[in-house]
PAVEXGU-188262 format. One record per atom (N, C-alpha, C): chain; atom name; x, y, z; residue number from 1. Coordinates in pm, whole numbers, plus 32768, in hexadecimal, padded with zeros to 4 digits. Example, Ala and Ser with C-alpha at 12.3 -4.5 7.8 and 13.67 -1.06 7.14 Angstrom:
// PAVEXGU-188262
  fifi  votor  east  north    up  zavo
     A      N  8527   7DC7  830C     1
     A     CA  84CE   7E3E  830C     1
     A      C  8528   7EB6  830C     1
     A      N  8505   7F1F  82C4     2
     A     CA  8557   7F96  82CA     2
     A      C  850A   8003  8313     2
This chain:
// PAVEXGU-188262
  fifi  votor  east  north    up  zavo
     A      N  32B7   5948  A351     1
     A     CA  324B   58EA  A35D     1
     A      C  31C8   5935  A366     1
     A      N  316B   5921  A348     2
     A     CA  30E4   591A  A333     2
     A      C  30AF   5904  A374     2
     A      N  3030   591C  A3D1     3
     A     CA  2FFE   58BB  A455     3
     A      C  2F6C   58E2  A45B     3
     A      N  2F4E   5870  A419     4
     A     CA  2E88   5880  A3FC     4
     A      C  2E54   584B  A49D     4
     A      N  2DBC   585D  A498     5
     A     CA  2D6A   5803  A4D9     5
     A      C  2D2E   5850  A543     5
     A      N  2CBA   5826  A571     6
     A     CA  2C6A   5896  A5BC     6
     A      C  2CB0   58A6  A647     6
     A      N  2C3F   58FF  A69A     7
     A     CA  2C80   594B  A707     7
     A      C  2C8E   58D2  A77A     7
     A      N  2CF0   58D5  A7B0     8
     A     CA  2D1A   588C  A829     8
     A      C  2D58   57D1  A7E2     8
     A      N  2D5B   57C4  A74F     9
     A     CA  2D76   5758  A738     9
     A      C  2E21   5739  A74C     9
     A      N  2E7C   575D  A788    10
     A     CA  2EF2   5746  A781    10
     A      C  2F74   57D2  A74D    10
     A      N  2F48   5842  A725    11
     A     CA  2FAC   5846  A6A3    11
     A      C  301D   58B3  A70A    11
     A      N  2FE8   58D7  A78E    12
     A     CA  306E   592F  A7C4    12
     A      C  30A3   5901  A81B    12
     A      N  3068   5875  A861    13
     A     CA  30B8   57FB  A88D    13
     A      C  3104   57AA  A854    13
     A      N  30FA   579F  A7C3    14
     A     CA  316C   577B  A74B    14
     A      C  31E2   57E3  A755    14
     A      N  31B0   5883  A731    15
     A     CA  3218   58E0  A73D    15
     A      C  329C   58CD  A798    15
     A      N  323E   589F  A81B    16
     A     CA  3297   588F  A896    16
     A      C  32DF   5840  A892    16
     A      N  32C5   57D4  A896    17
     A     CA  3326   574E  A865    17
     A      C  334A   5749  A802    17
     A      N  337D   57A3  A791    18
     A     CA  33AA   57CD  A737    18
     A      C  340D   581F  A754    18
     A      N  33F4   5876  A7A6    19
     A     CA  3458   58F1  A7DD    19
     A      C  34AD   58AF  A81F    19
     A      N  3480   5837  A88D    20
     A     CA  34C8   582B  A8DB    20
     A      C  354B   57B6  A8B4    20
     A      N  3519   5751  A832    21
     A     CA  3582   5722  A7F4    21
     A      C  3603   5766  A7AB    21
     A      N  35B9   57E8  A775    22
     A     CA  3651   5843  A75B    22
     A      C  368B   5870  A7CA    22
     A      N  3676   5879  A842    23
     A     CA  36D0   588F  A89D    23
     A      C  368D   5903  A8E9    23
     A      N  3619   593D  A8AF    24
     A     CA  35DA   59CB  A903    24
     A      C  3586   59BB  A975    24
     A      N  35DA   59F4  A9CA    25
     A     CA  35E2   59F9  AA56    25
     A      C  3540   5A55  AAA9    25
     A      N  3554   5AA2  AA2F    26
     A     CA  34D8   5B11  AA5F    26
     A      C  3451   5AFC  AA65    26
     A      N  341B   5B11  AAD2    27
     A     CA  3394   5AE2  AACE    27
     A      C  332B   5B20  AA1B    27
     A      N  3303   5AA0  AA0C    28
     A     CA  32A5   5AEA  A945    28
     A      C  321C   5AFA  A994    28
     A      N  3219   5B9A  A96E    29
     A     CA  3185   5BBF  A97B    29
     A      C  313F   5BC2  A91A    29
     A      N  30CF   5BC7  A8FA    30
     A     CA  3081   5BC1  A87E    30
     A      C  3090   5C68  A865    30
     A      N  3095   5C90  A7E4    31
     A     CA  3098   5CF6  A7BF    31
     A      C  302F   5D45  A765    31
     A      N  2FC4   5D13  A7C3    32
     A     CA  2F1D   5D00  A770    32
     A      C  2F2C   5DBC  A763    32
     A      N  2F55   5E13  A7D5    33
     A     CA  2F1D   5EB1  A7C5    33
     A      C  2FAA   5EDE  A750    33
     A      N  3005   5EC5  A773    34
     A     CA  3066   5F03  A737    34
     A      C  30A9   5EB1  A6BB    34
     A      N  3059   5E35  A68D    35
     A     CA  305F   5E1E  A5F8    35
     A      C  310A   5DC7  A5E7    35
     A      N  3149   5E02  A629    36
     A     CA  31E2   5D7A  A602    36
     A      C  322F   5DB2  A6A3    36
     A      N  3299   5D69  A6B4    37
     A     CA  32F3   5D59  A74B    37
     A      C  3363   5D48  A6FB    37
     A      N  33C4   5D25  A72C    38
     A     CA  3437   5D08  A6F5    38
     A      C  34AC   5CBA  A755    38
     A      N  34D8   5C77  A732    39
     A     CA  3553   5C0A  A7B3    39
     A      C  35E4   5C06  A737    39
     A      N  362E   5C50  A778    40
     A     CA  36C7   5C1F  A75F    40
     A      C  36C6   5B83  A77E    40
     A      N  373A   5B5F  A737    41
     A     CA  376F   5AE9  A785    41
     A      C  37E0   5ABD  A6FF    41
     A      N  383A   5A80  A72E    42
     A     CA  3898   5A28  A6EC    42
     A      C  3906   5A95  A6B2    42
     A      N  3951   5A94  A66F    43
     A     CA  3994   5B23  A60A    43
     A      C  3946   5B5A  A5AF    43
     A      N  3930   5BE0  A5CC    44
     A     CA  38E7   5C46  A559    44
     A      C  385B   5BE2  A53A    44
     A      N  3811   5B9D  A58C    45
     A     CA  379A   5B60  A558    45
     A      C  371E   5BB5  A5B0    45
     A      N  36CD   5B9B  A57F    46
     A     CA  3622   5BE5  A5DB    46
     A      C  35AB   5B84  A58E    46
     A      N  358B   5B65  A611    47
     A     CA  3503   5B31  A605    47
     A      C  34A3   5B8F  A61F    47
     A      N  3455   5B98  A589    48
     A     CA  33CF   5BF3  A59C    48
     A      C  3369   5B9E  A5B3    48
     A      N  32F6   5BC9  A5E5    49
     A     CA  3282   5B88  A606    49
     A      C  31FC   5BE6  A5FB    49
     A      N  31E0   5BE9  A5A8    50
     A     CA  314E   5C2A  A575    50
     A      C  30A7   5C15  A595    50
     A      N  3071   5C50  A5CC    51
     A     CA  2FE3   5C12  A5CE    51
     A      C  2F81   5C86  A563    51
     A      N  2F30   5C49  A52F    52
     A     CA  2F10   5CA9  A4E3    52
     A      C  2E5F   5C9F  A4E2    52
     A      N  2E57   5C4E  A559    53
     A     CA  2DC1   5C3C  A558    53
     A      C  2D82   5CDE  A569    53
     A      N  2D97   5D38  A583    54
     A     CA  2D4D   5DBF  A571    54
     A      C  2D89   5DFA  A50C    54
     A      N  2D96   5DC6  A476    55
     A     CA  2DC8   5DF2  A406    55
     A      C  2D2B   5DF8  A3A8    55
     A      N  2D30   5E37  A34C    56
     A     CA  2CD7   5E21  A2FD    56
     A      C  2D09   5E5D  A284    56
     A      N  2C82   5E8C  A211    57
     A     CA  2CAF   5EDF  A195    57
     A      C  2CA2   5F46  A19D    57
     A      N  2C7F   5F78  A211    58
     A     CA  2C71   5FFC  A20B    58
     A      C  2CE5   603F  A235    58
     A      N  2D45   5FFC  A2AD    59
     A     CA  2DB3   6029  A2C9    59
     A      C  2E32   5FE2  A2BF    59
     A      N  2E50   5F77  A262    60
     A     CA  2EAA   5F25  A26D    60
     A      C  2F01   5F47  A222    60
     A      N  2EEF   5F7E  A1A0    61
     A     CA  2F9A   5FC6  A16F    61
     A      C  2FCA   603D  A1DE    61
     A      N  2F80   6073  A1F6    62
     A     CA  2F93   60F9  A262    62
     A      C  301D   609F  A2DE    62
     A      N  2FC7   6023  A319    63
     A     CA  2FF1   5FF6  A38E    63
     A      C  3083   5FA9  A342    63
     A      N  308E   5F5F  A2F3    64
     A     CA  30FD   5F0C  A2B3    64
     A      C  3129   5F9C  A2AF    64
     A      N  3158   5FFD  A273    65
     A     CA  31AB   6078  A24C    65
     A      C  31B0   6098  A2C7    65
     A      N  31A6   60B5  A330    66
     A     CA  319B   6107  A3C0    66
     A      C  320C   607F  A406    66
     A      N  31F5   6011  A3F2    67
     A     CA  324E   5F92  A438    67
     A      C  32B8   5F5E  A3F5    67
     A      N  32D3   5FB9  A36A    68
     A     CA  3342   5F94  A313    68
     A      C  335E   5F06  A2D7    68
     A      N  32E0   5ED2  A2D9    69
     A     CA  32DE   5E53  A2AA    69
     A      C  3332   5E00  A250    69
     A      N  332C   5E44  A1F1    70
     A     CA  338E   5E11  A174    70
     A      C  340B   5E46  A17C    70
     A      N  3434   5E7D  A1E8    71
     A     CA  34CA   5EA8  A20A    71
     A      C  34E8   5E1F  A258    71
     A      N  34BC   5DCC  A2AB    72
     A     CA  34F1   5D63  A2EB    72
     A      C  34E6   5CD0  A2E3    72
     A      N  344D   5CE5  A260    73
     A     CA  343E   5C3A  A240    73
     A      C  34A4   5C3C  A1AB    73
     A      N  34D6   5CC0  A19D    74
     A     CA  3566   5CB2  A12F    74
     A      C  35DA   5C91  A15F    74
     A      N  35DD   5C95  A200    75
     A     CA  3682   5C7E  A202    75
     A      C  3669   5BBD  A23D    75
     A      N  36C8   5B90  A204    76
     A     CA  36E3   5B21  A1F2    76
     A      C  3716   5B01  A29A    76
     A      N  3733   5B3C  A2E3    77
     A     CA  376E   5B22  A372    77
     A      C  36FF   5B06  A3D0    77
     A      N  3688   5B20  A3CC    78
     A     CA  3601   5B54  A3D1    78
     A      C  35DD   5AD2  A3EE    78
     A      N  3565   5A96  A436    79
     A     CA  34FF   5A3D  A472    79
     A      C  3482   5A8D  A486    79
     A      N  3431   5A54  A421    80
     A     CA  3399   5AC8  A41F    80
     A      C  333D   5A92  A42A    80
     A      N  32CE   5A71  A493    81
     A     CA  3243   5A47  A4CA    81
     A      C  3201   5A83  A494    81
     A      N  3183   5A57  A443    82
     A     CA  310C   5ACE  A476    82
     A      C  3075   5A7B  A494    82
     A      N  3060   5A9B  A4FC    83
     A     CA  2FD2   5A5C  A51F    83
     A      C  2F73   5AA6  A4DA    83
     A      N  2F18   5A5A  A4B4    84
     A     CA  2EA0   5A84  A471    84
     A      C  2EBD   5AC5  A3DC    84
     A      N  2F25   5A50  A3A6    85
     A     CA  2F4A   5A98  A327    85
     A      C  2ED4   5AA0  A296    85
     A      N  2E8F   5A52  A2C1    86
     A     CA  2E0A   5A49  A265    86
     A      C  2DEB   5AFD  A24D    86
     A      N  2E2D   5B62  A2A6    87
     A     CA  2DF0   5BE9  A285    87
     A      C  2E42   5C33  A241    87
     A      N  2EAA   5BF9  A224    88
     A     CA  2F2F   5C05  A1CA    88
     A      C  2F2E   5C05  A144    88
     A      N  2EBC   5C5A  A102    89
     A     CA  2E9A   5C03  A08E    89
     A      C  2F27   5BD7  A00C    89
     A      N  2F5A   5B74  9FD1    90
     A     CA  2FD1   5B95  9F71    90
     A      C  3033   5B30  9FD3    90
     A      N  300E   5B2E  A04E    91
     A     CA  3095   5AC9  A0B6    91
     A      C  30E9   5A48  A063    91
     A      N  308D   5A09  A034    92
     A     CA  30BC   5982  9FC6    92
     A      C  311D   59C8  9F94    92
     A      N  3120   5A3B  9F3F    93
     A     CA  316E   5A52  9ED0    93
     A      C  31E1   5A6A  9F00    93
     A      N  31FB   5A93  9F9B    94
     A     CA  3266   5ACE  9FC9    94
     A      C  32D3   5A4D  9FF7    94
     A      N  32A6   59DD  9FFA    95
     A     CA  32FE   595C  A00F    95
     A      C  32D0   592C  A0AE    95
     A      N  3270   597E  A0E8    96
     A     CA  3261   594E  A183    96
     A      C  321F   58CF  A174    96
     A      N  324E   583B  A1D8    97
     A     CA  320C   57DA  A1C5    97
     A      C  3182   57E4  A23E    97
     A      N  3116   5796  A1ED    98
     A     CA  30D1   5786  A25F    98
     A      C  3074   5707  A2B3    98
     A      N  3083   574D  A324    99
     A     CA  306A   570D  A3A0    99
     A      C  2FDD   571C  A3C0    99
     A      N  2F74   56B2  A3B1   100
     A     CA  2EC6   56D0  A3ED   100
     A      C  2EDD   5658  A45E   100
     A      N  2E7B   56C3  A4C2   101
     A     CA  2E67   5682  A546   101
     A      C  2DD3   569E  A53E   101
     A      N  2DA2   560C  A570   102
     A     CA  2D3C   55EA  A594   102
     A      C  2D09   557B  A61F   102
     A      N  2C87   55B3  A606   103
     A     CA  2C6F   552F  A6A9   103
     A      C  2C4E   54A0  A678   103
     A      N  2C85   5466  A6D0   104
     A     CA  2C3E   53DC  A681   104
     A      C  2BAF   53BB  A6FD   104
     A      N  2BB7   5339  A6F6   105
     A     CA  2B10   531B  A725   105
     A      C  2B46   52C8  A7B9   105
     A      N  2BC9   52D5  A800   106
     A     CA  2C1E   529E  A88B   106
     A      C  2BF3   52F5  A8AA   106
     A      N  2BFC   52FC  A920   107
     A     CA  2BE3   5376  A9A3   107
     A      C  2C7F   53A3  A9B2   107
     A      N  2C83   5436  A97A   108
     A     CA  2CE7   54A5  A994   108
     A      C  2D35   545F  A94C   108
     A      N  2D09   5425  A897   109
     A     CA  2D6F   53E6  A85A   109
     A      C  2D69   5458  A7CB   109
     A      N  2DD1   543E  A782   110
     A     CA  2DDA   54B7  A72B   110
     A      C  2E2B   5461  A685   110
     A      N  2E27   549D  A64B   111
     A     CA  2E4E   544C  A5BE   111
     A      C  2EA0   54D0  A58A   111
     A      N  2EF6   54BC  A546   112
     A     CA  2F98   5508  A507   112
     A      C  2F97   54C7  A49D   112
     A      N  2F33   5516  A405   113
     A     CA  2F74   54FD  A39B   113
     A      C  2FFC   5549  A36A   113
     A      N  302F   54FD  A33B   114
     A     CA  30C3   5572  A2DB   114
     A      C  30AB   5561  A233   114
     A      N  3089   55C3  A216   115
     A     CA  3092   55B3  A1AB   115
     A      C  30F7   561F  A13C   115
């Protein structure tokens, strides 16, 4: 999954309640310094969870190659987040669907397109 939308709009409080419907027990930290986390769970499955808001062009093949990226959104056993995939440039092509979070105009109300 894909997970647009600016800072503080929803998208690692989704993660969580995401994690926690597959069954992962472990507290999800955001993985804003160290770029992806990783959660076992179920047989031979892992939930990755990516933040990539301190990604850019200057270092983002460097950082995808250093986190083995395309070694784990290939295996099919695999559940793959990435917040702030807008810095992902090419993400569409890879089959990730996506998810924009936004605020709406409620107090502490928020809008979840899927597209």
């Amino acid at each position: 999954m894909a997970l647009t939308g600016e800072l503080g709009s929803g998208k690692t409080t989704f993660v969580r309640g995401l994690a926690k419907g597959l069954g992962i027990r472990s507290p999800i930290v955001s993985p804003t310094y160290v770029f992806v986390r990783s959660y076992p769970f179920g047989q031979n499955q892992t939930f990755y969870h990516l933040d990539l808001y301190r990604i850019d062009d200057s270092n983002r093949d460097q950082i995808l190659e250093s986190i083995e990226f395309q070694d784990f959104i290939n295996d099919l056993h695999n559940v793959v987040v990435v917040e702030w995939a807008e810095r992902l440039k090419g993400i569409k092509n890879l089959g990730f669907r996506n998810i924009n979070f936004l605020y709406s105009n409620k107090k502490n109300g928020r809008l979840v397109k899927f597209n």
